[in-house]
BATORVEX-600955 format. One record per residue: x, z, y of N, C-alpha, C in turn; residue in three letters. Coordinates in steps of 0.1 Angstrom, whole numbers, padded with zeros to 4 digits, always signed. Each point is the difference from the previous one (the first is absolute). Example, Ala and Ser with C-alpha at 12.3 -4.5 7.8 and 13.67 -1.06 7.14 Angstrom:
2
+0132+0078-0057-0009+0000+0012+0009+0000+0012ALA/-0004-0007+0011+0009+0000+0011-0008+0008+0011SER/
END
This chain:
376
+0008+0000-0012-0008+0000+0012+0009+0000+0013UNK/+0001-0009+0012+0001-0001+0007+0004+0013+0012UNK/+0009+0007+0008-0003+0010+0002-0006-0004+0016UNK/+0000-0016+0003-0008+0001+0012-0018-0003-0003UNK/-0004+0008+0000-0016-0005+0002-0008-0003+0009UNK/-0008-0013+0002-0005-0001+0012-0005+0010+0005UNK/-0002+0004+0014-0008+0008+0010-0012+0001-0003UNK/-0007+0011-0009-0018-0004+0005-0006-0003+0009UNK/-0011-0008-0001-0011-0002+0009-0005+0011+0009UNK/-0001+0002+0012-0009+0010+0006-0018-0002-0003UNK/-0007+0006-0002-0013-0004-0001-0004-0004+0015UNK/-0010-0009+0003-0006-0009+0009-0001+0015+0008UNK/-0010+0007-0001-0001+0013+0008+0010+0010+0008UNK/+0012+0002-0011+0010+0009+0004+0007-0011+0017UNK/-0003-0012-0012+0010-0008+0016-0006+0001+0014UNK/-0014-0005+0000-0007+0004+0009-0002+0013+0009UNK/+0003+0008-0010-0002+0013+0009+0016+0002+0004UNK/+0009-0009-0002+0018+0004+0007-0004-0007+0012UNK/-0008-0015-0002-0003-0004+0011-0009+0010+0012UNK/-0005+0002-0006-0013+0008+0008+0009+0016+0008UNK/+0009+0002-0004+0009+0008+0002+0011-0002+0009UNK/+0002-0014+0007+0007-0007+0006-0007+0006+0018UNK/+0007+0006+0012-0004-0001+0011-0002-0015+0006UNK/+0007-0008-0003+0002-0012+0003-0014-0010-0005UNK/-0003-0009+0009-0011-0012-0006+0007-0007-0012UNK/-0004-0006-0010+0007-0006-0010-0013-0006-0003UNK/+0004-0021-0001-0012-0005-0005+0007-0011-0005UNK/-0006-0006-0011+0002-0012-0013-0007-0013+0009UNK/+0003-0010+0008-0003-0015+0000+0000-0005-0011UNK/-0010-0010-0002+0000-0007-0013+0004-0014+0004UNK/+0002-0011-0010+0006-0012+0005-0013-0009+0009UNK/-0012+0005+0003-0009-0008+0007-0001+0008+0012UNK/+0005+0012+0002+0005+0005+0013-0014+0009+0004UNK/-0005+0005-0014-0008+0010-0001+0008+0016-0004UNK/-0006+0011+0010+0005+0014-0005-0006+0001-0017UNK/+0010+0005-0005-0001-0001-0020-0003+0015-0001UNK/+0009+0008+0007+0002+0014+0002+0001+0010+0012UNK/-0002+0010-0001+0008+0009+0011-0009+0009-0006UNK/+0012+0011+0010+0002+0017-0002-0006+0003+0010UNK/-0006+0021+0003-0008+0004+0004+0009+0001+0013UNK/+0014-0006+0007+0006+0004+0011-0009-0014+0010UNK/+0001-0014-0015-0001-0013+0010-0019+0002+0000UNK/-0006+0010-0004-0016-0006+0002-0002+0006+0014UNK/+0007+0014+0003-0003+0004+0011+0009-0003+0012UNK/+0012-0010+0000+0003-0008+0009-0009-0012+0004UNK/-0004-0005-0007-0012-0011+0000-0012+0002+0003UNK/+0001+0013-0003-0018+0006+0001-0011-0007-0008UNK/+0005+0000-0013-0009-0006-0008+0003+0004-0015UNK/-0008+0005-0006+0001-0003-0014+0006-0011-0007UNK/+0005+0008-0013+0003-0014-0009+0000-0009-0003UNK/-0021+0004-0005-0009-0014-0005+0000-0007+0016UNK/+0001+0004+0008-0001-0011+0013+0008-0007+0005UNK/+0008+0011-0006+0017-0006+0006+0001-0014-0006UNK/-0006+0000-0018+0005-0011-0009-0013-0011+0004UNK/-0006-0001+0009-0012-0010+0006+0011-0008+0010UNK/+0011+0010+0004+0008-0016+0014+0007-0004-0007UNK/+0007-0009+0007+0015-0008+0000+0007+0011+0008UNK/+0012+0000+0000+0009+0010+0011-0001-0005+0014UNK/-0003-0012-0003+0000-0009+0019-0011+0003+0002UNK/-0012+0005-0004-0007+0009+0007+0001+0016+0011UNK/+0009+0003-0011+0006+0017+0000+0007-0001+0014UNK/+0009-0007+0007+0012-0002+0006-0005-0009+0010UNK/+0008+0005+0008+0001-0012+0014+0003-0017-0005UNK/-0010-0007+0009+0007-0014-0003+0015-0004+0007UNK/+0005-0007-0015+0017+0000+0001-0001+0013-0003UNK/-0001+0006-0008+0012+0013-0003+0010-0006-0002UNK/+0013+0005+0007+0014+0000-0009-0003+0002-0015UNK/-0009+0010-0006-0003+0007-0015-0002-0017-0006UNK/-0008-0004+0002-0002-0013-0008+0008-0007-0003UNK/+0014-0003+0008+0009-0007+0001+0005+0005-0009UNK/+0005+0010+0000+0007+0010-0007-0004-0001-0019UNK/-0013+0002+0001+0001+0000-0018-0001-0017-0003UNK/-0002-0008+0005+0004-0015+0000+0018-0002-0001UNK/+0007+0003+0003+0015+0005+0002+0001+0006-0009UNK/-0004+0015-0003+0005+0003-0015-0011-0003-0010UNK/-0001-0010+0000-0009-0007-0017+0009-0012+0003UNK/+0009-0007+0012+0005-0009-0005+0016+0003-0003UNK/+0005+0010+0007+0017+0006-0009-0002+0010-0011UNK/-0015+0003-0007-0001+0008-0011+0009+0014+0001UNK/-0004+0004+0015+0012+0014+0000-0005+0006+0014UNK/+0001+0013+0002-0005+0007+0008+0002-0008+0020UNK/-0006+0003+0007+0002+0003+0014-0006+0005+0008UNK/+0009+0003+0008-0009+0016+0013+0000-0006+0018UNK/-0010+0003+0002+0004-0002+0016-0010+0016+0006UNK/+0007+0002+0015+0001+0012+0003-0009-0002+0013UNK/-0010+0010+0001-0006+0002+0017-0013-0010-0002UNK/-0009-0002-0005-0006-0015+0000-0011+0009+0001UNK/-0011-0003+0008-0012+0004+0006-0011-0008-0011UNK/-0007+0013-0004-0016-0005-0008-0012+0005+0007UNK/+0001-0002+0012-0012+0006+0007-0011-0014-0003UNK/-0014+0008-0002-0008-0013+0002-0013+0006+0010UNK/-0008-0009-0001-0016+0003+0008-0005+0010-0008UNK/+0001+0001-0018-0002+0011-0006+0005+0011-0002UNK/+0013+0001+0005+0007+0011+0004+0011-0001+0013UNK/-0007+0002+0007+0009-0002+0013+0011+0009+0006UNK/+0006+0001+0004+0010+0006+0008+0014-0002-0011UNK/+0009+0003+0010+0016-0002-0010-0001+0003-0009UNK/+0000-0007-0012+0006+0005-0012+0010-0012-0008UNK/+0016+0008+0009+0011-0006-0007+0002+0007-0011UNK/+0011-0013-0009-0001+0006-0013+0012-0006-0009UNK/+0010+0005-0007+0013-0009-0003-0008-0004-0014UNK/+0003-0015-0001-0005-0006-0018+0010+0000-0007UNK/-0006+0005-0015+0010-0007-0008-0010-0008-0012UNK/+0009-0012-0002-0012-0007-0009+0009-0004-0009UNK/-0004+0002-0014+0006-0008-0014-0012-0003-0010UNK/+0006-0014-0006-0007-0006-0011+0002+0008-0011UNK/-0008+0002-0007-0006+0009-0015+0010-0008-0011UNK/+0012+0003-0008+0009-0007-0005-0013-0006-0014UNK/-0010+0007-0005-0008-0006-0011-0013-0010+0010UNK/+0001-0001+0008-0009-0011+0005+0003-0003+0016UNK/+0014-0009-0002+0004-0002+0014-0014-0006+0012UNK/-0006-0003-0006-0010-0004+0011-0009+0007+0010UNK/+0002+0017-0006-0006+0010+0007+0012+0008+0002UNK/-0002+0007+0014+0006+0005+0009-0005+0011+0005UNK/+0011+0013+0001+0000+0010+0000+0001+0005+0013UNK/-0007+0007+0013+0001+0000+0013+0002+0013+0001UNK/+0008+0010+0006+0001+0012+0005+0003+0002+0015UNK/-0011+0004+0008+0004+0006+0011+0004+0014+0004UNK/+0009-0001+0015+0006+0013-0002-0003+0004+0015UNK/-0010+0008+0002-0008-0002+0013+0012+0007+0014UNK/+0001-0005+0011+0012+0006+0004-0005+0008+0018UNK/-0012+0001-0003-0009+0011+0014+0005+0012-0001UNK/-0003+0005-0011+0005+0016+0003+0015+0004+0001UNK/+0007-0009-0008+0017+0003+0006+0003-0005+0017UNK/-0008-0012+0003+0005-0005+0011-0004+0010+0012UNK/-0017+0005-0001-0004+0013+0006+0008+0011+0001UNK/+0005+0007-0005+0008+0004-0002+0016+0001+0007UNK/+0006-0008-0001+0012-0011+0009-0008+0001+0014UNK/-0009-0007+0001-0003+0001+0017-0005+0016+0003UNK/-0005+0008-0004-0004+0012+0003+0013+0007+0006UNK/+0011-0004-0007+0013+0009+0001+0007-0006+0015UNK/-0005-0011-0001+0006-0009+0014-0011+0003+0014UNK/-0011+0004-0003-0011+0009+0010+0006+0007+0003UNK/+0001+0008-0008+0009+0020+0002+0011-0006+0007UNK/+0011-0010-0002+0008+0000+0005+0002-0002+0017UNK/-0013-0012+0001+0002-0002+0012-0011+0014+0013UNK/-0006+0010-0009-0010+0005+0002+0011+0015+0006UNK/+0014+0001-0005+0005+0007+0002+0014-0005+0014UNK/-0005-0013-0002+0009-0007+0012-0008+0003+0018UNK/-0017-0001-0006-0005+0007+0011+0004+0014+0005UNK/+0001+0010-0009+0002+0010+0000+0012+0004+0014UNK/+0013-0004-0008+0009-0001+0004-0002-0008+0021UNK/-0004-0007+0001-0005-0008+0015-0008+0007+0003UNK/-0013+0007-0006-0007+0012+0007+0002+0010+0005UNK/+0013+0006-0008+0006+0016+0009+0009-0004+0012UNK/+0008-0013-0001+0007-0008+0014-0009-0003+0007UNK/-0012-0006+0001-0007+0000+0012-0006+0011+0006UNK/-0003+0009-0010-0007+0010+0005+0008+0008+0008UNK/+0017-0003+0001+0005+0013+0005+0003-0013+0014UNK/+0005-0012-0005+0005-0010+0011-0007-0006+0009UNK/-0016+0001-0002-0005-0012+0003-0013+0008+0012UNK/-0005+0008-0010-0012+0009+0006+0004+0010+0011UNK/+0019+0004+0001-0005+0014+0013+0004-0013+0011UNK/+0008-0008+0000+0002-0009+0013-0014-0006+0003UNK/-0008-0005-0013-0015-0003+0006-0007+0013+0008UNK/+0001+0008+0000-0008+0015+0004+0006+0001+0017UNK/+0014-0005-0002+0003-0002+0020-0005-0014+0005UNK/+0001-0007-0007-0009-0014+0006-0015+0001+0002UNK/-0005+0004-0005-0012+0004-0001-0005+0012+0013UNK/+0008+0006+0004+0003+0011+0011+0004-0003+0008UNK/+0008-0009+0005+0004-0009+0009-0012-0005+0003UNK/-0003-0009-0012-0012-0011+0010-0016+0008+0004UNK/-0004+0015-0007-0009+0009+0011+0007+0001+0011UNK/+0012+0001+0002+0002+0007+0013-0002-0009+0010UNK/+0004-0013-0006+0003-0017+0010-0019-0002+0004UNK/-0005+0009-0011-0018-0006+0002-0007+0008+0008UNK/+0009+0010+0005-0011+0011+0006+0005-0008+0018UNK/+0006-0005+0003+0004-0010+0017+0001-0015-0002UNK/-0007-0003-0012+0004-0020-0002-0012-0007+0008UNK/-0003-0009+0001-0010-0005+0008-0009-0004-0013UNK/-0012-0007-0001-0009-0003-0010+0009-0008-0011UNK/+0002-0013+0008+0010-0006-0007+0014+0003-0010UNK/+0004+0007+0005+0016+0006-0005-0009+0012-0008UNK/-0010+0011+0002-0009+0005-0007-0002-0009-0013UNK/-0005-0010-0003-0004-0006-0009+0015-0004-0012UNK/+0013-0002+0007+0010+0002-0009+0004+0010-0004UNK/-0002+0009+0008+0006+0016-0008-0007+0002-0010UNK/-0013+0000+0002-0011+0004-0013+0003-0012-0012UNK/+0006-0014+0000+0001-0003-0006+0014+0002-0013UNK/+0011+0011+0014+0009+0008-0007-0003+0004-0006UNK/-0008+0013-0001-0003+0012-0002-0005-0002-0016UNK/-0016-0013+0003-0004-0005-0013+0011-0003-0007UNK/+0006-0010+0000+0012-0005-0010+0007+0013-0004UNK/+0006+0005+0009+0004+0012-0008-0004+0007-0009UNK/-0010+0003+0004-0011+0009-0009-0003-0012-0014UNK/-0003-0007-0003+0001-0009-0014+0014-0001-0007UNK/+0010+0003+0010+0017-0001-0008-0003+0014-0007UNK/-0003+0013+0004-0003+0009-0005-0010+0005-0011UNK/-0007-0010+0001-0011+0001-0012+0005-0006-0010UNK/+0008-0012+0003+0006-0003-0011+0012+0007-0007UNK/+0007+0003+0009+0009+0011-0007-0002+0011-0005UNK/-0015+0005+0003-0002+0013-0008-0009-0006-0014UNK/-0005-0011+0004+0000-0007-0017+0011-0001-0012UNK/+0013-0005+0009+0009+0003-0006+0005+0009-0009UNK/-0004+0013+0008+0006+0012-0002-0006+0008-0015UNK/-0015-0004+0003+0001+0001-0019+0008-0002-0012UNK/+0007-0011+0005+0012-0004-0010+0008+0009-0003UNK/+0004+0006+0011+0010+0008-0001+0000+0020-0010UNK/-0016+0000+0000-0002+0011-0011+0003+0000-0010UNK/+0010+0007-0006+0005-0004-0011+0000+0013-0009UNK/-0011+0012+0004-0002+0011-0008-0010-0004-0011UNK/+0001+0006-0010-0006-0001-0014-0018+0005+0008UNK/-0008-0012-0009-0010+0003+0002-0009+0007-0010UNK/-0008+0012+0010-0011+0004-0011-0011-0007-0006UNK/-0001+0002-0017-0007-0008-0006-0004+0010-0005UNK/-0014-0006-0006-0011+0008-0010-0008-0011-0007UNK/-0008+0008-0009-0005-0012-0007-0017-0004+0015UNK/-0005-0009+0002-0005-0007+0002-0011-0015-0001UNK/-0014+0003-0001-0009-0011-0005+0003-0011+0010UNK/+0006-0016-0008+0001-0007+0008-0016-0008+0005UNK/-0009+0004+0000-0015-0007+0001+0000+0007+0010UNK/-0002+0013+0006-0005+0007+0010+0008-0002+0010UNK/+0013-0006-0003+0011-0004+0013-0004-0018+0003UNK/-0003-0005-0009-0006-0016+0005-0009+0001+0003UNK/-0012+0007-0002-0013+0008+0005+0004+0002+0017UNK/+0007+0007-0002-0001+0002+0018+0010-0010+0006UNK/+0005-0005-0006+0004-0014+0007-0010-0006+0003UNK/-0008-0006-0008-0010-0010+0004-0005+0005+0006UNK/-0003+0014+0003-0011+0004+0010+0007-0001+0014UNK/+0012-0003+0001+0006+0005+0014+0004-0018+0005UNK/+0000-0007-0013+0000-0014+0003-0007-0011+0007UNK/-0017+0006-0011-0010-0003+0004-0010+0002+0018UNK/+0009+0017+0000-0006+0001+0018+0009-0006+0008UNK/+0013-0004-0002+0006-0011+0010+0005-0013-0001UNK/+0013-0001-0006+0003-0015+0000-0007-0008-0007UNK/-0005+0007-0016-0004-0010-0012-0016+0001+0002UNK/-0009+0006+0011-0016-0001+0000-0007-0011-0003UNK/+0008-0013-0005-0009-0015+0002+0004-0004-0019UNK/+0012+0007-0003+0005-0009-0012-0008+0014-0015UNK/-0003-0012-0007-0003+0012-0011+0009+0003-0011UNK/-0002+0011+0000+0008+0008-0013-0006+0000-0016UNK/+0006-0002-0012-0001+0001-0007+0005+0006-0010UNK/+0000+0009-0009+0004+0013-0004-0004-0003-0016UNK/+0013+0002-0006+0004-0004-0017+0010+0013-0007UNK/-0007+0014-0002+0008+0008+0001-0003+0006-0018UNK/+0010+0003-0004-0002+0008-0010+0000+0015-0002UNK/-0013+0005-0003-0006+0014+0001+0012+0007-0007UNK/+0003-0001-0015+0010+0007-0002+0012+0001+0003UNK/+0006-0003+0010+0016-0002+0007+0005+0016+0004UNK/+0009+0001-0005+0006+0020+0000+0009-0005+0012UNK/+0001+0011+0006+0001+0000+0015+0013-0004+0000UNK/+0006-0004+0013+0011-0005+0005+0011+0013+0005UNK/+0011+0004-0001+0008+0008+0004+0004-0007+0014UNK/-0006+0006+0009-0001-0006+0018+0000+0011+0009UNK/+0007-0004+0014-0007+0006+0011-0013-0008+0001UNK/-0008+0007+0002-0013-0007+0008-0002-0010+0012UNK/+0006+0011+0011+0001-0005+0010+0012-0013+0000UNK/+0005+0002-0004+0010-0016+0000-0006-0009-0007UNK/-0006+0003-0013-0011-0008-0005-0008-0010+0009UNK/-0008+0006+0009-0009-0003+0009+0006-0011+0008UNK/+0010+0008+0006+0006-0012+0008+0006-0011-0010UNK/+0008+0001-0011+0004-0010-0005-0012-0012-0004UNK/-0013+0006-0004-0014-0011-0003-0002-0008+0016UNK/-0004+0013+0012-0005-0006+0009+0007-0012+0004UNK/+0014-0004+0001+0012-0007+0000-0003-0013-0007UNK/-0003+0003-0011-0003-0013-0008-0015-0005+0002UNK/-0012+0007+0004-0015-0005+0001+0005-0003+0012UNK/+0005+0003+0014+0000-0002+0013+0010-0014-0001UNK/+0009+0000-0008+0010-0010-0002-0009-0016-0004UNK/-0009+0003-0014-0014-0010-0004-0007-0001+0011UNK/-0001+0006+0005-0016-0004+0010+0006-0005+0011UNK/+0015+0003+0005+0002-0010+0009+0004-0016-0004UNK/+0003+0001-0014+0006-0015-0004-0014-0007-0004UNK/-0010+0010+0003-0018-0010-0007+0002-0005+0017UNK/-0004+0012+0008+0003-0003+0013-0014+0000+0006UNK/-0003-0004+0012-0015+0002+0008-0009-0010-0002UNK/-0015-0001-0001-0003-0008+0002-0002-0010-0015UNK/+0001+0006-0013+0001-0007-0010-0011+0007-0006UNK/-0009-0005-0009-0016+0006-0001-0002+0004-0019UNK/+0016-0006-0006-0002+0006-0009+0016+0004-0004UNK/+0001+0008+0006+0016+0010-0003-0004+0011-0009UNK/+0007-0002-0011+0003+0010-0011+0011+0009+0003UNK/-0003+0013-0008+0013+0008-0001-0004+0006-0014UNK/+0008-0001-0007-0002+0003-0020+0010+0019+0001UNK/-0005+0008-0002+0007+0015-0006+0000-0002-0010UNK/+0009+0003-0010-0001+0002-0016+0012+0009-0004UNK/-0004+0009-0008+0005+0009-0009+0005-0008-0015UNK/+0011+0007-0003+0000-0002-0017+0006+0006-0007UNK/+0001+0001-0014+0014+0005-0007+0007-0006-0010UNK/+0014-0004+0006+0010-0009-0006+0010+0010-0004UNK/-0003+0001-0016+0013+0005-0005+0011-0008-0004UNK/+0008+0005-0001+0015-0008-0003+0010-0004+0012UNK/-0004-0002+0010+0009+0001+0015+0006+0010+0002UNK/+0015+0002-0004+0011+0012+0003+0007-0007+0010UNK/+0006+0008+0003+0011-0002+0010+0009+0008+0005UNK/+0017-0009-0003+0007+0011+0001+0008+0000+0011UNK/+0002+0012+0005+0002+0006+0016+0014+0001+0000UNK/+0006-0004+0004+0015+0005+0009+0004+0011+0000UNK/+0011+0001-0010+0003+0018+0002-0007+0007-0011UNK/-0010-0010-0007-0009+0014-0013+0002-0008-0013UNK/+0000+0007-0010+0004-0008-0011-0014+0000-0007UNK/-0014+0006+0006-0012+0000-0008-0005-0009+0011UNK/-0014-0016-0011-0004-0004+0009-0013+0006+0005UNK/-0005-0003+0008-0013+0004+0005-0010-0012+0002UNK/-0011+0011-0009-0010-0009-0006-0007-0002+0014UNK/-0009-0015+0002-0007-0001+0009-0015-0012-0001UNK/-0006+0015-0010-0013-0008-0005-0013+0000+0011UNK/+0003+0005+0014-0014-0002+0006+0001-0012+0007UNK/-0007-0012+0002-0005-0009+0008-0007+0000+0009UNK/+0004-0003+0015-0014+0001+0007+0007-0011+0011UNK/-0010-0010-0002+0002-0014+0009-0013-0001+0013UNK/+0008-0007+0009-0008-0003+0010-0005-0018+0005UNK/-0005-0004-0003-0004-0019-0003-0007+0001+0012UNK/+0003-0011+0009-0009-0006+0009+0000-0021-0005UNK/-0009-0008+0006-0006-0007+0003+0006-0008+0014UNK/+0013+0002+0006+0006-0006+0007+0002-0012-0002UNK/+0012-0011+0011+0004-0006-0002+0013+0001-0006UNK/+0005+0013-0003+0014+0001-0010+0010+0001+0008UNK/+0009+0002-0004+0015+0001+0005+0009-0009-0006UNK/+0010-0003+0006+0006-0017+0001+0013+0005-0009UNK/-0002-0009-0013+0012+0004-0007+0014-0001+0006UNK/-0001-0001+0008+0019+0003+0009+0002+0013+0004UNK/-0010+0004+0001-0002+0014+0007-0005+0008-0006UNK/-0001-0004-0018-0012+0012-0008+0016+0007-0006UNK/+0012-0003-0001+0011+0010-0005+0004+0011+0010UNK/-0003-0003+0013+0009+0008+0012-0014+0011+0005UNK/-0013-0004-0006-0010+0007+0009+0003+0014+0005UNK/+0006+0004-0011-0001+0016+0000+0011+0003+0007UNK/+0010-0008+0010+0015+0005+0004-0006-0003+0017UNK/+0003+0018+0005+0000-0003+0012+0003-0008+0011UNK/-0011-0001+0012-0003-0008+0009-0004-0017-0005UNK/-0002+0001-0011-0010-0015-0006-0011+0004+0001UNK/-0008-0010+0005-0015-0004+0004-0006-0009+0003UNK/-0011-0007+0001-0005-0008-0001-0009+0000+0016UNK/-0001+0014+0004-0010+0000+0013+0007-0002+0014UNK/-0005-0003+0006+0007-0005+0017+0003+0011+0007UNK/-0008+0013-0004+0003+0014+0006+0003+0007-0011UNK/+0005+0001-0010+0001+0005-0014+0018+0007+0002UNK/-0003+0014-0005+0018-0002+0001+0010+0001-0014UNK/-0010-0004-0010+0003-0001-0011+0008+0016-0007UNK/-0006+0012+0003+0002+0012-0005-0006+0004-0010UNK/-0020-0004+0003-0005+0001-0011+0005-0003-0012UNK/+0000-0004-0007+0005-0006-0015+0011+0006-0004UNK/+0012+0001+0008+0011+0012+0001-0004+0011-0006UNK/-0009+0007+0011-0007+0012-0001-0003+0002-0015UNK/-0011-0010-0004-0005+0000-0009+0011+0000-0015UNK/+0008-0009+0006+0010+0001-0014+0011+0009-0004UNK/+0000+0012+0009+0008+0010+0005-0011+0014-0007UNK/-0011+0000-0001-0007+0011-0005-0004+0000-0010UNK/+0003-0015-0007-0003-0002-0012+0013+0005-0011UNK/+0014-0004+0007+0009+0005-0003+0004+0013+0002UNK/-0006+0007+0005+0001+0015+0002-0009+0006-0012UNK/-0010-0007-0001-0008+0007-0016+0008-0009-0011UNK/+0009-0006-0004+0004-0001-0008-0006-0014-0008UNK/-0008-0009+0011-0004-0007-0005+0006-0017+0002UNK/-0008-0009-0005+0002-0013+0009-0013-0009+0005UNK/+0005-0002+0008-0010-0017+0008+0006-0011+0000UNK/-0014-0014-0006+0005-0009-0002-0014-0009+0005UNK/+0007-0012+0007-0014-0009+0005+0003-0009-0005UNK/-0015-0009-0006-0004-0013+0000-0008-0007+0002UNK/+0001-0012+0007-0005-0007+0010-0001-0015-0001UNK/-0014-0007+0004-0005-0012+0002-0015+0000+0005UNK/+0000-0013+0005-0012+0002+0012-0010+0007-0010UNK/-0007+0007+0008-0009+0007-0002-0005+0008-0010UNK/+0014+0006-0007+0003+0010-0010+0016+0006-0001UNK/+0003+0014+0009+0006+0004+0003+0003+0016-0008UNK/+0004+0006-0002+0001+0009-0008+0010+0007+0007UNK/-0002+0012+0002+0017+0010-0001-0006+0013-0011UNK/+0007+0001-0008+0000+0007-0007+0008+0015-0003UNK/+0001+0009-0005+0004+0009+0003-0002+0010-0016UNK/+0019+0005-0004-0005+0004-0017+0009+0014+0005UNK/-0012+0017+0000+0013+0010+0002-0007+0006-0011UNK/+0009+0011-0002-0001+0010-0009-0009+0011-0004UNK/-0005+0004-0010-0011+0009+0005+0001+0011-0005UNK/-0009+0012+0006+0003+0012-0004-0005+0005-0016UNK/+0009+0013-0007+0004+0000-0010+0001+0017+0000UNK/-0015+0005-0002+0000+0011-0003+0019+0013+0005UNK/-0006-0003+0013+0004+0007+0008+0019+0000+0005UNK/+0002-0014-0011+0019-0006-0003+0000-0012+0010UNK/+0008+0002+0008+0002-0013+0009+0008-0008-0010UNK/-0008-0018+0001+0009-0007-0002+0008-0001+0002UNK/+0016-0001-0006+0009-0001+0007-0002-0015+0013UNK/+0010+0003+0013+0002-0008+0008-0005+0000+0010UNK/+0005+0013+0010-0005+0003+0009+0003-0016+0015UNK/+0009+0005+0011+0001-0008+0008+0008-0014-0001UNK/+0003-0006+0002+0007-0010-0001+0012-0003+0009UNK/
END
C-alpha cells in the first residue's frame, strides 16, 4: 500500500460552512457568467440571497465596465489567478463607496468557472483617515493656544482705541470705527471657537441613552434652522447605552443635523434628514499606545437628501478651515471630529447627490468598565 493516500473529500456541507465562515464575499461565476455560488459574507454584500443571487449574471451585480468582468475574462484566459486593488462596486442597489481589492481564480476541475473574492477596504481605510483627522485636529490645537495669547490681547487694544476714536468722530468716521470694533469682535469669536481645541483634559463619561440625545436634537433643530426639512427616525429600541459626555454628545449631533440642513439649504420643499441607530459588532480598533483593541459596536448615522459633497473635497472635509459655505469657517467638522476622537471613536462620510451619510461608530458602556480609550 502506497504510504501516500489521496486527501479525502470534504462533504459538500462541511465546505460550505468554511465558506460561510469566510469574513470576506466569496462567489463561483459559472462559464455563462451566472453567480453558481456564494457565501453568507457575498449575500449580504449584495443584499440578496443566494436563490436570487443565482437568478443574475454578475454584470448585473456590478457597475457597468466593472474592472471585475475584465478580470475573470483574463484569468479564464491565463488559467491562473489575478488581483487588482481599490476598484469600486458601488451601484444604484447599493450606493455609496464600496472599494474592494479582487482576487479572482479559475476552479483547476472546471476552468470555465471562476472563483471571485472580495476584500472590502472601508473599514481599514476609515480608519487611516480618522488618525489623519486627529492629526490635523491636533494641529488646530497647537494655532489655537498661539492665537489666543498673540492675536486676541492686541485685538482688545484695537478695539479700545477705536471706542475712544468713536466717542469725537463725526458720523462718517463714526461708521468706520464701529466697523473696527465689529470685525474685531468676529476675530474673537473665532478664536474662542478655536480654543475648544485646545482642552485637552480627559473627559467625563457615563453610560448614556443615545435616543434621548437625538431626541432633543431634533427638537432644538426643528425650532430653528431645520423647521421646514423633515426628520425621519430609524432607531433601534434595544441599543445599550453609549459611554459619552452628554453634553458633547449634543453638540457633536447638532453639528451634523445643522451641517444637513444647511447642505439641503432654504427653500427646498422636500429636505430630508435620516437619524439611525444600530449595532455593528466586529468594528475594533486599535489605539496608539494600547495593545487592546476597542470594540466599536454602536452606529449612529446622520443622512440628509442634499446635493452632496464633491469628491475632491469628501477626503479633507474633516481637516480644519475646509468648507464649502461663503461665511463658513470650516471648524464645524473639526469640532465634530475632535469629540468623536476624545470618546474613543471614529467618523467617516459618504457622499453623492442626494445621499450623504456621516456616520459615526463609538463605544459603549459595559456595566460600569470603561471601554478602554479614553482621549485621543
Amino acid at each position: 500500500m502506497s504510504s501516500l493516500e489521496p486527501m479525502a473529500t470534504l462533504p459538500s456541507g462541511t465546505a460550505d460552512a468554511m465558506l460561510d465562515a469566510l469574513p470576506h464575499p466569496v462567489i463561483m461565476v459559472a462559464a455563462d457568467g451566472r453567480v453558481a455560488n456564494a457565501n453568507a459574507a457575498a449575500e449580504s454584500f449584495f443584499e440578496a440571497s443566494l436563490p436570487m443571487l443565482r437568478r443574475h449574471s454578475l454584470g448585473d451585480l456590478v457597475p457597468f465596465g466593472s474592472p471585475l468582468l475584465a478580470l475573470i475574462d483574463q484569468a479564464r484566459a491565463r488559467g491562473a489567478a489575478v488581483n487588482e486593488y481599490k476598484v469600486d462596486l458601488s451601484t444604484p442597489r447599493n450606493p455609496g463607496e464600496r472599494l474592494v481589492d479582487l482576487h479572482v481564480a479559475p476552479l483547476p476541475e472546471r476552468p470555465d468557472n471562476v472563483v471571485v473574492m472580495l476584500q472590502e477596504r472601508t473599514i481599514a481605510e476609515k480608519m487611516d483617515r480618522q488618525l489623519t483627522h486627529r492629526g490635523a485636529a491636533r494641529s488646530v490645537t497647537a494655532l489655537a493656544a498661539m492665537l489666543a495669547h498673540e492675536i486676541k490681547n492686541p485685538l482688545s487694544g484695537i478695539r479700545g482705541a477705536a471706542q475712544l476714536l468713536e466717542s469725537s468722530a463725526n458720523d462718517e468716521d463714526r461708521t468706520l470705527t464701529r466697523l473696527i470694533c465689529d470685525e474685531a469682535d468676529r476675530i474673537v469669536k473665532l478664536v474662542d471657537r478655536m480654543e475648544v481645541f485646545t482642552d485637552e483634559r480627559p473627559i467625563e463619561r457615563q453610560p448614556v441613552n443615545i435616543h434621548v440625545v437625538l431626541d432633543h436634537v431634533k427638537r432644538l433643530a426643528h425650532s430653528g434652522f431645520a423647521r421646514n426639512i423633515k426628520f425621519i427616525e430609524e432607531y433601534d429600541p434595544s441599543l445599550p447605552p453609549v459611554l459619552a459626555n452628554r453634553d458633547l454628545l449634543i453638540q457633536l449631533f447638532l453639528n451634523l443635523v445643522k451641517n444637513a440642513a444647511e447642505a439641503i439649504g432654504d427653500g427646498v420643499t422636500d429636505g430630508e434628514i435620516q437619524l439611525t441607530t444600530a449595532f455593528r459588532p466586529g468594528v475594533r480598533l486599535a489605539r496608539p499606545g494600547a495593545k487592546a483593541r476597542v470594540s466599536l459596536p454602536l452606529e449612529f448615522c446622520v443622512k440628509d437628501n442634499g446635493p452632496g459633497v464633491s469628491e475632491d473635497l469628501l477626503p479633507h472635509l474633516f481637516d480644519p478651515f475646509v468648507t464649502t459655505k461663503p461665511t463658513g469657517s470650516g471648524l464645524g467638522l473639526a469640532l465634530v471630529s475632535k469629540i468623536v476622537g476624545d470618546h474613543g471613536g471614529i467618523i467617516e462620510c459618504e457622499s453623492q447627490p442626494r445621499h450623504t451619510i456621516f456616520r459615526v461608530l463609538m463605544p459603549m458602556y459595559r456595566d460600569n468598565v470603561a471601554e478602554p480609550g479614553g482621549a485621543a
